[in-house]
N, C-alpha and C positions, 0 to 999 in steps of 0.2 A: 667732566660731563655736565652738558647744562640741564640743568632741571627745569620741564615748562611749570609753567606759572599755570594756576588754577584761579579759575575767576571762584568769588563767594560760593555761588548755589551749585558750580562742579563740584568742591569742596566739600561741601554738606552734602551731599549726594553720596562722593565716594563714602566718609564716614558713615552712614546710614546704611550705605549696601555693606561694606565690609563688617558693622556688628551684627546685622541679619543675620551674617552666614557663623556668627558663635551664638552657638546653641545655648554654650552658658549666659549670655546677655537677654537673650529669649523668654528661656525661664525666669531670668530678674523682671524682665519688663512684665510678663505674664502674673508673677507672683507678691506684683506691686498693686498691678491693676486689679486685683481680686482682691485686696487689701485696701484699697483706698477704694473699691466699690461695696464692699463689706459694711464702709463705713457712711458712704454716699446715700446708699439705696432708702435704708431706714426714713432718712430725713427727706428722703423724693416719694416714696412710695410709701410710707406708715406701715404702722404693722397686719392689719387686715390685708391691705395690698400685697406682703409680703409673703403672707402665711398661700393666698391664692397664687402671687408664680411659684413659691414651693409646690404647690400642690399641681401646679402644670408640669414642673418639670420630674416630678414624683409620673406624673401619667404617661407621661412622652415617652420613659423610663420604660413604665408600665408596659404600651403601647409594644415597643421593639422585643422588652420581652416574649410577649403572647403572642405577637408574629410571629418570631422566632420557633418558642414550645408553647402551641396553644392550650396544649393539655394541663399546663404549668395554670395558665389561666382561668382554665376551669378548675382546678381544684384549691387557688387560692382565694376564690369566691366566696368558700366556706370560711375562712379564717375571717376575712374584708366584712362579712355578714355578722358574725358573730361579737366581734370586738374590737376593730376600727374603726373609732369614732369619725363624724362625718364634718365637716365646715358649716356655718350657719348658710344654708341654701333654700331657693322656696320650695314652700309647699313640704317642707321635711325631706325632699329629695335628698338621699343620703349616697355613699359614695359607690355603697356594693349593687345600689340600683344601676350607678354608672357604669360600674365596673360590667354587667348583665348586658348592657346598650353596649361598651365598647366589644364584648366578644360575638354579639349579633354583626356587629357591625365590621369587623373583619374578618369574618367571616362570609361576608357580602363579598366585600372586599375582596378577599383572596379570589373568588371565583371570579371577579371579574377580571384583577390585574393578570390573574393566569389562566383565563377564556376555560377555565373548566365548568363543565356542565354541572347546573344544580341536583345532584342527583339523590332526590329527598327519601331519607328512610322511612321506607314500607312499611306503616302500620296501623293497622286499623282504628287504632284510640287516636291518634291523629287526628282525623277528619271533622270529629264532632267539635274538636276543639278550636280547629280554624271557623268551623263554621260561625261555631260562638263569637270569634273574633270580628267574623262579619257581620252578626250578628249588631253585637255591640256598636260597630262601625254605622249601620243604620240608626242605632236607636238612638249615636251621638247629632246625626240629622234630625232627626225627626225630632229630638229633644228642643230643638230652637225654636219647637212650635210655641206656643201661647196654648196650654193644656186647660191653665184657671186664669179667673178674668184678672182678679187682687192679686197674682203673685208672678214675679218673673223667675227666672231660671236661676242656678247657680252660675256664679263667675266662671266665664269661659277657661280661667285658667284651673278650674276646680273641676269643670267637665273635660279637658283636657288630661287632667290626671288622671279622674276617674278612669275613662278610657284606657291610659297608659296601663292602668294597672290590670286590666283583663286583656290586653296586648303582650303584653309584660312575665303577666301568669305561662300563658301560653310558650314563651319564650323559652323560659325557666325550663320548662319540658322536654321541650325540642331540641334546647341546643346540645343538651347531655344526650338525649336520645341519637342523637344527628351524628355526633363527635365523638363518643368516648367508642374504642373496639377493642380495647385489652383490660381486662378483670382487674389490671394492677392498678387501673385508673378508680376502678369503683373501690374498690380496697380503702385508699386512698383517701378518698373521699368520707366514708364510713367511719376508720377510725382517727381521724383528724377530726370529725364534728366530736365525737365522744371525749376523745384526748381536750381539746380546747376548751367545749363546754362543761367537764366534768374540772375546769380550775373553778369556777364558780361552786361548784357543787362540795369543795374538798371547801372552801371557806367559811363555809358555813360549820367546821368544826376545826378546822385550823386556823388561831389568829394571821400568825405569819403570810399564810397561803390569803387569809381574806384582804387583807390590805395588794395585795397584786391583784386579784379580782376584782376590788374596787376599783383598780388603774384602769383594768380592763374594759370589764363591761358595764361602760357607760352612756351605751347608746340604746339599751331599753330593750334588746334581748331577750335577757331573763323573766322579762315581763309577757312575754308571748305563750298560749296555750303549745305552740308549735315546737320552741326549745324544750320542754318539760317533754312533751308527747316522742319526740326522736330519741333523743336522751335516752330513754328508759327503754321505749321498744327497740331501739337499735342493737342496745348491750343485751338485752334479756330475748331477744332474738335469736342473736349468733351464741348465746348461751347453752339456747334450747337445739338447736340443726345445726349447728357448724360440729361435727363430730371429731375434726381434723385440729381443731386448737389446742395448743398446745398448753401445757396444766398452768403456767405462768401467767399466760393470756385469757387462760378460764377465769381465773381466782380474781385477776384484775377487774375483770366485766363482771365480776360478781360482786365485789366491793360496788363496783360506777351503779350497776342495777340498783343494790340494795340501799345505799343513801340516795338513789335519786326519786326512789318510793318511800323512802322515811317521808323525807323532805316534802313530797309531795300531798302523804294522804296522813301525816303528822304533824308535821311541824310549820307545814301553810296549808291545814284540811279548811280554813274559809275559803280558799280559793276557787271555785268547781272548774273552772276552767283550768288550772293544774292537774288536777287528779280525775277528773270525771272523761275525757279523753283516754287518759292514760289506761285506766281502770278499762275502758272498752277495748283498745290495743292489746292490754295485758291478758285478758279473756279471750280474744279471738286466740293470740301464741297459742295458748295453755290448750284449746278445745283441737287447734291443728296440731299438737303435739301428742295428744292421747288418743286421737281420733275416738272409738267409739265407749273408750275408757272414760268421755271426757264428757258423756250426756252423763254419767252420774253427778259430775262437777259440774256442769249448766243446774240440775237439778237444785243443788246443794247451793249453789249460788245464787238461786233466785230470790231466797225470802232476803237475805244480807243485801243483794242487788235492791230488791225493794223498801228499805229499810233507808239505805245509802241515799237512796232520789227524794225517798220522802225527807231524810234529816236537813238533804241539800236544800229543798222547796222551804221547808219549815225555817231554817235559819236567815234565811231571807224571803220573806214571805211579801214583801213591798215590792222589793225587784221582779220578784215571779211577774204576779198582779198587773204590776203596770207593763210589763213585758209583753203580756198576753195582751193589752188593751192596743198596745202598740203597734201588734200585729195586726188585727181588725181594723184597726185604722187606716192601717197600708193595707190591708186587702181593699178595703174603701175604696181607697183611690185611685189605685189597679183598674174599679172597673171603667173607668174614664179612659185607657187603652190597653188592655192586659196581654195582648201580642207584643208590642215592644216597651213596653215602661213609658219611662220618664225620659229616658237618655243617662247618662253618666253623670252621678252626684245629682242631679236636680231633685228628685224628691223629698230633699233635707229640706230645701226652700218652700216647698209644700206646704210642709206639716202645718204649720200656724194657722193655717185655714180648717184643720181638724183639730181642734183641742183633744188634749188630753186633761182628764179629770177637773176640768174645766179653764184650763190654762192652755192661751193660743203660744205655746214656744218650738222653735226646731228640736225635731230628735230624729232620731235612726227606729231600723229595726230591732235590733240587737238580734237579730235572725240573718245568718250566712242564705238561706234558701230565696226568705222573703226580700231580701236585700238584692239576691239577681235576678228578683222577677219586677222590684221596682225600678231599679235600673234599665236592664236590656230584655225585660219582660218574661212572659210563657216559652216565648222560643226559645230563649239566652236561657232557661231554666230547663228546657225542655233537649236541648243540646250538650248542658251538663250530666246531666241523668244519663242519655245517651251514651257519654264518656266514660259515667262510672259502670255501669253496667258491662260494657264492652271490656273496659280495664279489670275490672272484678273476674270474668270469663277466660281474658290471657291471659290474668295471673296466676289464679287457680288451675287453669293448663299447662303453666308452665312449671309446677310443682311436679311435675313427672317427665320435665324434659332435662332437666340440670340437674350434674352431677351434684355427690355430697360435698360438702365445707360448705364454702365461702358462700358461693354461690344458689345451695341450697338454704344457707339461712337469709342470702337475703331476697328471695321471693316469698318465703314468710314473713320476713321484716317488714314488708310492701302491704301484702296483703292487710296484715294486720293493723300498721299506720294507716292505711286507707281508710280503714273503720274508726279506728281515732281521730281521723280528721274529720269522717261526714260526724258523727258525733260532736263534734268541737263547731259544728257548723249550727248547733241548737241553739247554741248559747251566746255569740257573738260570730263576725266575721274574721275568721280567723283565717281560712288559706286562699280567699279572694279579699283583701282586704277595702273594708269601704271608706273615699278618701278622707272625709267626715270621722271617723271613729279609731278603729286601727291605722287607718293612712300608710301612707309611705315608713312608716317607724314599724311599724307591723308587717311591709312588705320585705324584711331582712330574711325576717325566719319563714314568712309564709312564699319565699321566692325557694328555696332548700327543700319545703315538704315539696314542692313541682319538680325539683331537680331530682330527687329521690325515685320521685316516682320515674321518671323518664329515665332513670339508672336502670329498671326493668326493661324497657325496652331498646338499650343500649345490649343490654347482657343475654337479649335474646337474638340480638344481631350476630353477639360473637357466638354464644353457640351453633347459629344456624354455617358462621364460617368454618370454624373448626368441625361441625358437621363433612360439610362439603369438602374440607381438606382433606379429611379422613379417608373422605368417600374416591375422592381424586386420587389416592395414595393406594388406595386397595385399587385399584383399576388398573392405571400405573404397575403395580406388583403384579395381578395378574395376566396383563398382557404379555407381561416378561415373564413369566413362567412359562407362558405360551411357547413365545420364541424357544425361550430353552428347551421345550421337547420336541 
């Protein structure tokens, strides 16, 4: 038989198609080119370049999963927050802020690609807080004015953040409120912040344990009034109302409690913003737990309450001082337009034209209240208050709609963080962080206190379903009873 003749490039052709179709030759070619790109890339792309497409295809990753289980996404926010260091990025934007961006954001998303209606959870703490957001939104306008003749604004990337971060706050709230409708999500959440952040907490008397805590948390964490304030009321919470844990889980959260109040009002008592938050959380439990048992304890705890504030004032007697002058100074200059501020971060650029104790330099408030009236002014302050008040009234309401455990301790857990945080708000900005002071490093843990909170109004959704279930199923039974006779 004659064989035709193949020219060259038919040649090369069939050999090409014929190793195609062995899979073993695939895999070679596959597992050569990930071998000699392994070795390529380095030398094309350096290692910062490197470390950034890891870090893309870490998101991409990311991205499919949280499409996939977005509840997955929301609860490993707590982990990303607490101890997943971040890449050198501006402005300290760090990764768990992204990680917040990306689940607003497909969350957009989903409702468009699947034409489902926005159909926003119903709740009255809500509305003050978008308002604020608009608020803020104005005052980031109007901040481009020319307020003093000597001074121009903050960099627009610095008002840009400020902004983000009362956009941002708001976020933190809503997405958990919006998303979560099963208890086992809040669960979840709850003791995964305790579990992760109580490795820091065991290191400080485990050598072993403290060298992993060091690996850990190195993104500045533990330095927030916010990790210390959760920590402690979260465990000494479900301590007090969860009636349903089990003795193993008790003793556990009673260890997490008790070092995390050594630690706090012992073995760092310089710190006031450690302990002095906590201390009011811990008071609020203690007084919802005895109810009228617990005016003898208010009693009993006032002269040591006063005692406590005066030793705090006295040990730092400078910081008080200038603290206070700080204030007056930004009320100063408030009255230049005290309805919306300054706009976002511009007032830091201010200050130089007010000396302090004779010295023209930038400073802050170190006041969470004064800090959102020089920002987004009386209104943007006057919409927060709004919030808390509202929140304060459905939380306290909703202490007689949930059942016992889980659930009943943590609408005391709520409550009582609440009070530790406007507390924690005397002393610095602690749960709006300003971009200037705590910044973006501070918004890890003060994006978790919003989430928290917004877990209350998540868990008053699902009661009101399981409500309605109930209600549907007795109806259901009784019509059919009906028939039957």
């Amino acid at each position: 038989m004659l064989t035709e003749k193949l020219s060259l490039p038919q040649a090369i052709n069939q050999f090409v198609m014929a190793k195609l179709q062995d899979l073993r030759f695939i895999r070679l070619v596959l597992i050569t080119a990930v071998c000699l790109g392994s070795l390529a890339v380095p030398q094309l792309l350096g290692l910062d370049r490197i470390f950034l497409l890891l870090a893309a295809l870490i998101g991409l990753g990311a991205v499919v999963l949280f499409i996939q289980n977005p509840m997955i996404g929301l609860v490993s926010i707590v982990v990303n927050a607490l101890i997943i260091p971040s890449p050198p990025l501006p402005s300290n934007i760090n990764l768990s802020t992204i990680h917040l961006v990306m689940l607003i954001g497909l969350w957009v998303v989903d409702h468009l690609v699947h034409k489902k209606e926005f159909d926003l959870v119903d709740s009255p703490t809500l509305k003050p807080l978008y308002a604020m957001v608009v608020v803020a939104l104005v005052s980031f306008f109007t901040g481009q004015l020319s307020w003093f003749q000597f001074a121009q604004p903050a960099p627009i990337d610095a008002q840009i953040g400020g902004l983000a971060i009362f956009i941002l706050t708001v976020a933190a709230y809503f997405i958990v409120a919006q998303q979560v409708r099963d208890l086992i999500w809040l669960k979840i959440m709850v003791f995964l912040y305790i579990g992760v952040a109580f490795i820091h907490v065991l290191g400080w008397f485990v050598e072993p344990v403290a060298t992993v805590a060091n690996m850990l948390f190195t993104n500045g964490t533990i330095n927030s009034s916010m990790f210390w304030l959760w920590l402690g009321t979260l465990a000494f919470g479900q301590i007090l109302f969860n009636h349903e844990l089990k003795l193993n889980w008790r003793v556990a959260l009673i260890v997490v409690a008790a070092l995390t109040f050594y630690i706090s009002f012992y073995l760092n008592t310089d710190w006031k913003s450690g302990y002095l938050p906590l201390l009011a959380s811990i008071g609020t439990l203690l007084a919802m737990r005895f109810g009228r048992g617990s005016i003898i304890l208010i009693v009993l705890a006032i002269g040591p309450a006063i005692v406590v504030i005066q030793e705090a004032i006295a040990s730092d007697t400078y910081s008080y001082s200038t603290r206070i002058e700080a204030w007056e100074i930004v009320l100063e200059m408030l009255k230049t337009n005290p309805l919306l501020g300054f706009g976002p971060a511009n007032y830091y650029w201010y200050t130089p034209l007010f000396p302090i104790r004779g010295y023209s330099v930038v400073f802050n408030s170190h006041n969470q209240y004064i800090d959102i009236m020089a920002q987004i002014g009386l209104l943007g302050l006057l919409c927060f208050v709004i919030f808390v008040v509202l929140f304060f009234r459905f939380a306290w309401q909703m202490r007689s709609r949930v059942a016992d455990g889980f659930s009943r301790a943590y609408v005391h857990t709520i409550l009582a963080g609440l009070i530790g945080m406007l507390a924690s708000g005397m002393l610095v900005d602690w749960f709006i962080p300003f971009v200037y002071n705590i910044g973006f490093a501070g918004f890890r843990t003060s994006m978790l206190t919003w989430m928290f909170l917004g877990g209350l109004v998540a868990l008053d959704q699902i009661h009101r379903q399981q409500a309605a279930a109930a209600a549907d199923g007795d109806s259901t039974g009784a019509r059919l009873q009906q028939l039957g006779e």
